[in-house]
DRENDO-1510 file (C-alpha; in Angstrom, 1 decimal, always signed):
<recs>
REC; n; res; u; v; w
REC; 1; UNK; -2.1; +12.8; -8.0 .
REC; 2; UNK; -0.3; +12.7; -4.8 .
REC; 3; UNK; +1.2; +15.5; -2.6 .
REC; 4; UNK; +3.0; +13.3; +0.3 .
REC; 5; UNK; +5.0; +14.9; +3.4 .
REC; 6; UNK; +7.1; +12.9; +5.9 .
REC; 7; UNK; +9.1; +14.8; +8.0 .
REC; 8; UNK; +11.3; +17.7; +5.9 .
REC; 9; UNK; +10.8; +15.2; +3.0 .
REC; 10; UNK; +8.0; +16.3; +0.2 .
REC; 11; UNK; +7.3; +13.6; -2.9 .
REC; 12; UNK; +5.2; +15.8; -5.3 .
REC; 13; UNK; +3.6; +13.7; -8.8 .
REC; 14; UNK; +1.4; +11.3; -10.4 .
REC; 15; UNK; +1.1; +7.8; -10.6 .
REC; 16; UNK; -0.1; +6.6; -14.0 .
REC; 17; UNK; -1.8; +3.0; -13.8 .
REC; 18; UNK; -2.2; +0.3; -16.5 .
REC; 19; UNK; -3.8; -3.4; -15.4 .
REC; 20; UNK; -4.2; -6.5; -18.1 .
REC; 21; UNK; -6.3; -9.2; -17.3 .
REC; 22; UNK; -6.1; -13.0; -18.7 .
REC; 23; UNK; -9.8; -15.0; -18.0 .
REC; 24; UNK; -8.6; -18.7; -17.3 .
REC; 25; UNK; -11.4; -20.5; -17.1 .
REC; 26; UNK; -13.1; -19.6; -13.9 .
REC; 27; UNK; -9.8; -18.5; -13.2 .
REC; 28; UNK; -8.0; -15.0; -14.1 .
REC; 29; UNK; -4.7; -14.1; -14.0 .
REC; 30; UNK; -3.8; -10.3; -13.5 .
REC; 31; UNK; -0.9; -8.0; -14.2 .
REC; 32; UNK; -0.2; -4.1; -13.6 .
REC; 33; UNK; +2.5; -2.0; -14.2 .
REC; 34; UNK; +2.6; +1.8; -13.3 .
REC; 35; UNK; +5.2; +5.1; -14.1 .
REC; 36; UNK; +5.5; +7.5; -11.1 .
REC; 37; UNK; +7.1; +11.2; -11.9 .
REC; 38; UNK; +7.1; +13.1; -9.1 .
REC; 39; UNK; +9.2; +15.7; -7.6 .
REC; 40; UNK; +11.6; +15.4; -4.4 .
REC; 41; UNK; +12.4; +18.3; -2.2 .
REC; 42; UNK; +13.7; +19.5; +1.3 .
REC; 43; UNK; +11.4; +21.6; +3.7 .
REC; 44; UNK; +14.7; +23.5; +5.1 .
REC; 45; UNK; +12.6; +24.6; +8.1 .
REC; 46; UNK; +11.5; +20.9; +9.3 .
REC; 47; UNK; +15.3; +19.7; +9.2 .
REC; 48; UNK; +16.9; +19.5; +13.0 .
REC; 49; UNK; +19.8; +22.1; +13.7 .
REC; 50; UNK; +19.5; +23.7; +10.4 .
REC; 51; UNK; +22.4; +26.8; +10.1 .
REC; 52; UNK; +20.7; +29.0; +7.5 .
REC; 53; UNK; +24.3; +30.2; +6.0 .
REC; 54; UNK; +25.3; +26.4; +5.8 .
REC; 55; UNK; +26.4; +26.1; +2.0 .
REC; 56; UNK; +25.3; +22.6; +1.7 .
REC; 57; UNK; +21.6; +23.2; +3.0 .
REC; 58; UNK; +21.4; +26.3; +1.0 .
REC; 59; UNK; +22.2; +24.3; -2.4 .
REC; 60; UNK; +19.7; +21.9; -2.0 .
REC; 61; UNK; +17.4; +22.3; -4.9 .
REC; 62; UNK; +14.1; +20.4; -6.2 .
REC; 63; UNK; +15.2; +16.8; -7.9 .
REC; 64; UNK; +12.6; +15.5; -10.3 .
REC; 65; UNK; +12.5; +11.6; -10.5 .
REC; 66; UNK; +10.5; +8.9; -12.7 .
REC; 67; UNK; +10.1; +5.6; -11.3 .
REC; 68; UNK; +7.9; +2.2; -11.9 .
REC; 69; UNK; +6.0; -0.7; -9.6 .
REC; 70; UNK; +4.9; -3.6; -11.0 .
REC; 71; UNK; +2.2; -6.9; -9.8 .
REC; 72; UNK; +0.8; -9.6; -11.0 .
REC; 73; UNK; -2.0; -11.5; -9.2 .
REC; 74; UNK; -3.8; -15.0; -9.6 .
REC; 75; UNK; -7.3; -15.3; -8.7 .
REC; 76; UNK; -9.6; -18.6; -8.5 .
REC; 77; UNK; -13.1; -18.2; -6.8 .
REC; 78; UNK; -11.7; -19.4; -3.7 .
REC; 79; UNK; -7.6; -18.2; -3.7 .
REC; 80; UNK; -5.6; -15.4; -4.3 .
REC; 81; UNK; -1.6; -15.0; -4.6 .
REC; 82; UNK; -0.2; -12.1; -5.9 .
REC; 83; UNK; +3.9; -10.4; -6.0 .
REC; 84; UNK; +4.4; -7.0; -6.1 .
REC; 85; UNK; +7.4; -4.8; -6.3 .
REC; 86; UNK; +7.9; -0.8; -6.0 .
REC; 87; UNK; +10.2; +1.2; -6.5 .
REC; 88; UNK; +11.4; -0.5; -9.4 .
REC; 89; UNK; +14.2; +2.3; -10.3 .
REC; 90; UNK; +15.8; +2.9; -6.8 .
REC; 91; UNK; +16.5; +6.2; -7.7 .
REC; 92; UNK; +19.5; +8.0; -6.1 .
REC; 93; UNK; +18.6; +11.7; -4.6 .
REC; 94; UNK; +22.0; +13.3; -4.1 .
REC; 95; UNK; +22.1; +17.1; -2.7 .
REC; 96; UNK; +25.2; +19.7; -2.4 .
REC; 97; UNK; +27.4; +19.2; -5.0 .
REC; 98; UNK; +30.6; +17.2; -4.1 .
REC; 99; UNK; +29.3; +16.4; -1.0 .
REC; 100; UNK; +26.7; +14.3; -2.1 .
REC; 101; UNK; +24.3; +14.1; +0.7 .
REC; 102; UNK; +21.4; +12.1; +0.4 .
REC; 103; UNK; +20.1; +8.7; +0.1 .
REC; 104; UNK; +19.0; +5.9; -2.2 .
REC; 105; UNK; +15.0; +4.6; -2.6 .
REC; 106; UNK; +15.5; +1.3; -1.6 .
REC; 107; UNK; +13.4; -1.3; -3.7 .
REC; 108; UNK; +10.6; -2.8; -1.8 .
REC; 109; UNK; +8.6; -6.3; -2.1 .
REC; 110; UNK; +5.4; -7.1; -1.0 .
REC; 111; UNK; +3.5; -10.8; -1.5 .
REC; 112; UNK; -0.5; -11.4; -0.6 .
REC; 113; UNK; -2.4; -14.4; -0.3 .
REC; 114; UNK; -6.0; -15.3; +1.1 .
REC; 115; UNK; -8.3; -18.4; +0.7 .
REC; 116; UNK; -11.6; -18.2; +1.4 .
REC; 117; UNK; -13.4; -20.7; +3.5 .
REC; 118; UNK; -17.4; -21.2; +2.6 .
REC; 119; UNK; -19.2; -22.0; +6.1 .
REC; 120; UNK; -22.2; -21.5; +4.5 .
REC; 121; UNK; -24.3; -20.3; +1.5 .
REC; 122; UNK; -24.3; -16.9; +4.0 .
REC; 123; UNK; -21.4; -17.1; +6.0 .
REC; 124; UNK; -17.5; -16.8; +4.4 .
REC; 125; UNK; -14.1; -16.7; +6.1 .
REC; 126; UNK; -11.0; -15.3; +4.6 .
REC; 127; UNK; -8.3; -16.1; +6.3 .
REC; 128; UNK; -4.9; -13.7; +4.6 .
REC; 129; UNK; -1.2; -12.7; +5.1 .
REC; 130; UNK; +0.8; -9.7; +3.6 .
REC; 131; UNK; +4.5; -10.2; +3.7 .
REC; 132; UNK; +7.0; -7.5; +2.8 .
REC; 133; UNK; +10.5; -6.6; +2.7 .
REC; 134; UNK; +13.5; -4.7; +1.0 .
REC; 135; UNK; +16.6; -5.9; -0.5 .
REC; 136; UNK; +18.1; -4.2; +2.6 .
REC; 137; UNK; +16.7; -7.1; +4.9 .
REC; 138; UNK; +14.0; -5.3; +6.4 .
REC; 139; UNK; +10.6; -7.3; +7.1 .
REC; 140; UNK; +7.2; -7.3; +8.1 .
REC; 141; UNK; +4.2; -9.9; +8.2 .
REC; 142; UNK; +0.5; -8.9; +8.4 .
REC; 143; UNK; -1.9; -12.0; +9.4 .
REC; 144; UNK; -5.3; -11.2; +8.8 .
REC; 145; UNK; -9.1; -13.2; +9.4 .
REC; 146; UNK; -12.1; -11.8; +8.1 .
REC; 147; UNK; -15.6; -12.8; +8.1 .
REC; 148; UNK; -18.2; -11.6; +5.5 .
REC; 149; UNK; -22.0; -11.9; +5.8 .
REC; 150; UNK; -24.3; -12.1; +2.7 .
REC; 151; UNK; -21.1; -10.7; +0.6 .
REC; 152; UNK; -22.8; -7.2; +2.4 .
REC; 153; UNK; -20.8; -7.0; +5.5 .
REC; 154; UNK; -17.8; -7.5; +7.1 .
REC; 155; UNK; -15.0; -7.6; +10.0 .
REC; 156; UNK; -11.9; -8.6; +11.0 .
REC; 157; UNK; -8.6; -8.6; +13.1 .
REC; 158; UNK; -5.1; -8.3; +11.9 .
REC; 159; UNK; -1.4; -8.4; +13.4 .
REC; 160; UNK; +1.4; -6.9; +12.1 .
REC; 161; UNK; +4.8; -7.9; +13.0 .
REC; 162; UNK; +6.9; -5.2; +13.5 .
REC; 163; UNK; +11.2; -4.3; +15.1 .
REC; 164; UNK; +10.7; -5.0; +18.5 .
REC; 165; UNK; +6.7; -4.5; +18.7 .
REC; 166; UNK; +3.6; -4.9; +16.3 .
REC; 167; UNK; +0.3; -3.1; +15.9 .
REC; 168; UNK; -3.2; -5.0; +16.1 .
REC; 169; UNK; -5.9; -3.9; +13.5 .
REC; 170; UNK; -9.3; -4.0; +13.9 .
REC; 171; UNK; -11.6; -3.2; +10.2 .
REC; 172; UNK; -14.8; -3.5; +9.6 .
REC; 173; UNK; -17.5; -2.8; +6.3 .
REC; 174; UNK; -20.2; -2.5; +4.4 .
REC; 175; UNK; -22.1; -2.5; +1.0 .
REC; 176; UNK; -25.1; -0.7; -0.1 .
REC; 177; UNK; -25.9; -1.7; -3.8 .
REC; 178; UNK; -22.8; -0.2; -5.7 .
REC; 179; UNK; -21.2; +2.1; -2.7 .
REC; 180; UNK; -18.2; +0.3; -0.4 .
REC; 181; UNK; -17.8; +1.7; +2.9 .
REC; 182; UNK; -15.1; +0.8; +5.5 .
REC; 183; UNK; -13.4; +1.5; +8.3 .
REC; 184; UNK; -10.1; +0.0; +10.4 .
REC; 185; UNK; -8.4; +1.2; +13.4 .
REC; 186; UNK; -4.5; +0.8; +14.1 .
REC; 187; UNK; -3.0; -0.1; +17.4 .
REC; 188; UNK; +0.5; -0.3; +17.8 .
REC; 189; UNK; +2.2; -1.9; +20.3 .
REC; 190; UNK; +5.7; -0.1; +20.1 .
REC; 191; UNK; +7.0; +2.7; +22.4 .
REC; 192; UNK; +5.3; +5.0; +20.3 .
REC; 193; UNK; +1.8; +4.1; +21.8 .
REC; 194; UNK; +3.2; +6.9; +24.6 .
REC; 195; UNK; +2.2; +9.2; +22.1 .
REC; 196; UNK; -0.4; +8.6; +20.1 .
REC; 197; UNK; -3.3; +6.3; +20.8 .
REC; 198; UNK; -3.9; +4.6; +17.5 .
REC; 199; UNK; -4.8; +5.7; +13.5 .
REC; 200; UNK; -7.9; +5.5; +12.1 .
REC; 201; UNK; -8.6; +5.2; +8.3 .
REC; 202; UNK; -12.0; +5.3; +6.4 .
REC; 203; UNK; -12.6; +4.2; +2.8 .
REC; 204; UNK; -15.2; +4.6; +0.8 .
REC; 205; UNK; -15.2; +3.9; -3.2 .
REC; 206; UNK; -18.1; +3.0; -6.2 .
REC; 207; UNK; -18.3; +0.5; -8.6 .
REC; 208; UNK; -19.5; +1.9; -12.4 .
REC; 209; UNK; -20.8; +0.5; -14.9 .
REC; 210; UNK; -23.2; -2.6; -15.4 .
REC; 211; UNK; -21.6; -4.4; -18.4 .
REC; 212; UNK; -21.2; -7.9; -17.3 .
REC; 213; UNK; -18.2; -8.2; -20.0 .
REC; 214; UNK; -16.3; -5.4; -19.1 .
REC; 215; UNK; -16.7; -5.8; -15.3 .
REC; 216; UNK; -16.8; -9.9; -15.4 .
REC; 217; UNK; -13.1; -9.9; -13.1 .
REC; 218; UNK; -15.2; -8.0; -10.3 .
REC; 219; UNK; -18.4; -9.5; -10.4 .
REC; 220; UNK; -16.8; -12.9; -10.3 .
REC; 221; UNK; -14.9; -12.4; -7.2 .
</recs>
């Protein structure tokens, strides 16, 4: 369930989430595909210069859309490549009647890799890039390096590439038997550092469960 607010924009729904998974040996290969209903709307209030007997503004009504991402990832004990793609639908939201203001959800792309790098029975490297882009030409690169100690902690630095200035990351984690925790702190480098001195995002999630064929994809990698 997701209640997301950018600007005047509000996306209101649920994201419904089915994964398949294909054991290759000591391989796997993965695939996912998800539905996303949710409803669009205007927050008249939030929108710049807003006339409240403007006929166009006043028409503009809730607008309730389905659409679909889709991944599929391969996964060795040592590498990982995946492709994703969101936004499957591009959906067109179109407000006030013949005027037809509004805009098109642009389909986005999005492809991972990481290999790991063994230093020693205690010590691993994961060196790992995030590329993505829309069909409108619009890129961005993460390069990442983590390290991970006994599989029970970790940290790491990341740049992201970004129109005319990027953002450095720097993340950090642990595990305590089955609870994750983590932590990463965003610093952009663009002219909106004048105004804000960085995000921070925690994470936290649990593994269930202790059948080792049901959960053999996580406790092999």
């Amino acid at each position: 369930l997701f209640n997301d607010i950018s600007g005047p924009m509000v996306r209101t729904g649920l994201q419904i989430v089915y994964a398949y998974h294909i054991p290759l040996k000591q391989n796997q290969l993965s695939f996912g595909i998800s539905l996303v209903p949710y409803q669009f709307n205007i927050i008249r209030s939030q929108l710049k210069n807003y006339e409240p007997d403007d006929a166009v503004i006043s028409s503009i009504k809730p607008k309730y859309i389905i659409d679909g991402n889709f991944g599929a990832q391969f996964t060795t004990p040592l590498l990982i490549a995946g492709l994703s793609v969101t936004n499957l639908f591009q959906s067109n939201i179109n407000f006030g009647g013949s005027s037809k203001i509004g805009y098109k959800i642009i389909r986005h792309y999005c492809i991972n890799g990481a290999y790991k790098i063994e230093v020693n029975r205690q010590v691993l490297i994961e060196p790992s890039t995030l590329i993505k882009f829309t069909e409108e030409g619009t890129f961005q690169m993460d390069i990442t390096g983590r390290a991970f100690y006994k599989e029970d902690y970790w940290g790491g630095l990341s740049y992201r590439t970004g129109a005319g200035a990027g953002a450095v990351v720097i993340m950090g984690g642990l595990r305590v038997r089955q609870y994750y925790f983590g932590y990463a702190f965003d610093y952009t480098l663009s002219p909106i550092m004048k105004h804000t001195f960085g995000t921070h995002e925690f994470m936290f999630f649990m593994r269930f469960g202790e059948n080792a064929r049901r959960y053999r994809w996580l406790n092999r990698y």
